[in-house]
Steps between C-alpha positions, in 0.01 A plus 500: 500500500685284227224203556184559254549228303410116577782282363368136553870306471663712696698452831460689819719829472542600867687848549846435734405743802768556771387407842547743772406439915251735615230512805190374441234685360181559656350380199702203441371211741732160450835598583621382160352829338674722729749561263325649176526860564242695317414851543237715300475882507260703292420853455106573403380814751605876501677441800723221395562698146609799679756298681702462205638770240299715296612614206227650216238315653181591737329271715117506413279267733722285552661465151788608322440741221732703259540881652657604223787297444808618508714287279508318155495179358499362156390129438386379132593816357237707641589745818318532825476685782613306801505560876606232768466394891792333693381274776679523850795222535326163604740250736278208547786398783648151250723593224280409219560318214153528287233822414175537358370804456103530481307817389135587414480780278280712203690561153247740308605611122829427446679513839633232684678373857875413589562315786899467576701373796834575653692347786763524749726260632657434850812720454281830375566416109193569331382345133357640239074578360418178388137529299272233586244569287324774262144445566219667270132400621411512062757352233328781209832714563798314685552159547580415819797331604777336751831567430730163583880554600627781618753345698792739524477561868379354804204293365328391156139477360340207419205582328292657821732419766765647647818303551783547764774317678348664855437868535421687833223738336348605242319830288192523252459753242189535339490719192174684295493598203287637206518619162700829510246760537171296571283623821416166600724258763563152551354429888708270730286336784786300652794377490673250729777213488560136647844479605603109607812296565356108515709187628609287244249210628110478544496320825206306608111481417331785665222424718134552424357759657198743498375457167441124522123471327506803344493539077446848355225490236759618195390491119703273313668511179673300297847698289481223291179572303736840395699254309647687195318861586679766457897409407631849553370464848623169603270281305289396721469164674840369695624894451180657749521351813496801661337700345184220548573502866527874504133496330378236733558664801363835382168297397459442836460864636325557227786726330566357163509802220154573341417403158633808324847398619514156292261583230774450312556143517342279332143370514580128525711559767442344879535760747636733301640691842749328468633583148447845630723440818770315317523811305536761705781336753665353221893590511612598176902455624413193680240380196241368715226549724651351868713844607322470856491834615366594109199284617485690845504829335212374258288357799516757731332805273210220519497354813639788680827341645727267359893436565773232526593317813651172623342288745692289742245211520222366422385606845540851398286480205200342701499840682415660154235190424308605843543820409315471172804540282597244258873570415641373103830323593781420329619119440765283370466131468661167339330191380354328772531805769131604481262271508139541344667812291376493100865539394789286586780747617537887456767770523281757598118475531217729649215400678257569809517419795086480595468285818603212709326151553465436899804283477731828406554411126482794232166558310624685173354665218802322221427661148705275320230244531317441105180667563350715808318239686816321554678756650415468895727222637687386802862459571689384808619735734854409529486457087389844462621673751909350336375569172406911595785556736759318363386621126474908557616539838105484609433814258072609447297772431317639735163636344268648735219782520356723721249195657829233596736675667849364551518254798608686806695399814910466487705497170733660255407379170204640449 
């Protein structure tokens, strides 16, 4: 989202989120968590696809494809042939006041994805498309982009997120489109969208649980040998946090881009991955490279599945940890709030979540540390667990292939 950079002086910068009572999930084990509401839906089989609306598109093992389209668009002066798919209406039963949409898709030539949402409130009044994002899986033709605002209705944008005072339910759009007259199509895998409404507080520590003892054997890298690559796309060092947790996690299945795919960076360059990564997710409205469902979209044509949740614990993310899944989460932190991190405070930081020690504290992959071997470290529970949930609402990635599937047993948020 609108934390890629690492800004050493600054103060914690906790979102105001309006509390709500709910029943407790069946995820959500102290009683204290009960109340962050979190639902995620996604659409990635023919089945699911054909539950929502058609219109100039096909359904092709289990992908969305261009038919032929049957509409126009024209976007930096050049015209393309567009078609579209309208999910079904989505109440996640909370009137939500935050959205992320996540997609995976394929952008051949010069086409590109749309991804927009709509809502409706309690009395029936429904808002306007919002877009969340124009995604291209290249930058040679488009760049792609958020678009911030767009608060004349019911809700706003903020950068990738979706804004509102409390809506009932809500509607995706995804649109394709190529150059006018091209036979090739943009592919959409999935799509999908964490709704949440979170209580204003964090509550108390979580308790360990079943990953106690248990560190996932993630390659580490450091953003801050990327100092001063690459200025049009972030610069590199305190601007790549996520992209360098994107790439870490993708080193670990074994899904980072082959050679071809970065052989234009430069030959001096550490893990030059991660140039390459910073470069395709970087938002070009936004101007930088920490849009979080950008980095999805980017991870999961490599890994195979990617998209953007929020956890309600720590708890919940040692289900992913046994699972095999190490999860990039979003912090926030002032001086003296994180022990043991290799900056003093943050606005917005990535890193990994790896492990825990057998005492329940987090074993993280931090890139901001100076070099790579520096970059596996400790933090206390209760510190980390404030500084995720507190910072982002508990926002990660979830990056997984074929070999780790998601945990299983009773949720919604994943």
């Amino acid at each position: 989202m609108r934390f890629p950079a690492i800004v050493s002086l600054a103060t914690l910068a906790a979102a105001s989120l309006a509390a709500v009572p709910a029943a407790p999930s069946a995820a959500a084990e102290p009683p204290t968590r009960a109340a962050r509401q979190i639902t995620y839906t996604q659409w990635d089989s023919g089945d699911q696809w054909r539950r929502g609306t058609l219109s100039g598109v096909r359904v092709v093992k289990g992908r969305l494809l261009i038919k032929p389209a049957v509409g126009r668009r024209h976007l930096a002066g050049r015209g393309y042939d567009a078609a579209r798919w309208d999910s079904p209406w989505v109440t996640p039963g909370f009137d939500l006041t935050r959205l992320i949409a996540s997609w995976s898709a394929a952008t051949p030539g010069d086409s590109w994805v749309e991804i927009r949402v709509r809502g409706r409130n309690s009395s029936g009044r429904t808002s306007s498309w919002d877009v969340l994002g124009r995604w291209t899986s290249g930058d040679r033709h488009l760049e792609r982009r958020t678009v911030s605002g767009q608060d004349d209705d019911l809700a706003r944008v903020n950068v990738d997120t979706w804004e509102t005072a409390g809506l009932k339910s809500y509607q995706l759009r995804v649109t394709l489109a190529r150059r006018s007259g091209a036979s090739y199509t943009p592919a959409v895998d999935a799509a999908g969208a964490m709704a949440s409404r979170l209580p204003a507080g964090v509550g108390a520590t979580s308790k360990p649980g079943p990953a106690r003892g248990t560190t996932l054997n993630v390659p580490r890298y450091s953003q801050m040998t990327h100092t001063g690559h690459y200025p049009r796309w972030g610069g590199g060092g305190q601007a790549w946090c996520s992209p360098t947790s994107t790439s870490m996690v993708l080193a670990y299945y074994g899904a980072l881009p082959g050679p071809k795919a970065y052989a234009w960076v430069g030959r001096r360059h550490p893990s030059p991955w991660v140039d390459h990564a910073a470069r395709m997710t970087y938002d070009y409205d936004y101007d930088g490279a920490g849009n979080w469902p950008f980095n999805t979209a980017y991870a999961a044509r490599l890994a195979g599945k990617a998209f953007v949740t929020r956890l309600r614990s720590l708890r919940e993310a040692e289900r992913f940890v046994v699972a095999g899944i190490p999860l990039v989460a979003s912090i926030s932190f002032g001086r003296g709030e994180l022990d043991g991190a290799p900056i003093s405070a943050s606005n917005g930081h990535l890193l990994v979540i790896v492990g825990f020690t057998r005492t329940g504290n987090v074993v993280v992959n931090d890139p901001a540390a100076s070099n790579a071997s520096g970059v596996r470290r400790v933090y206390k529970r209760g510190q980390l667990e404030q500084a995720w949930l507190g910072g982002s609402g508990g926002t990660a990635y979830v990056i997984h292939d074929a070999d780790h599937p998601l945990p299983g047993g009773r949720h919604s948020n994943w």
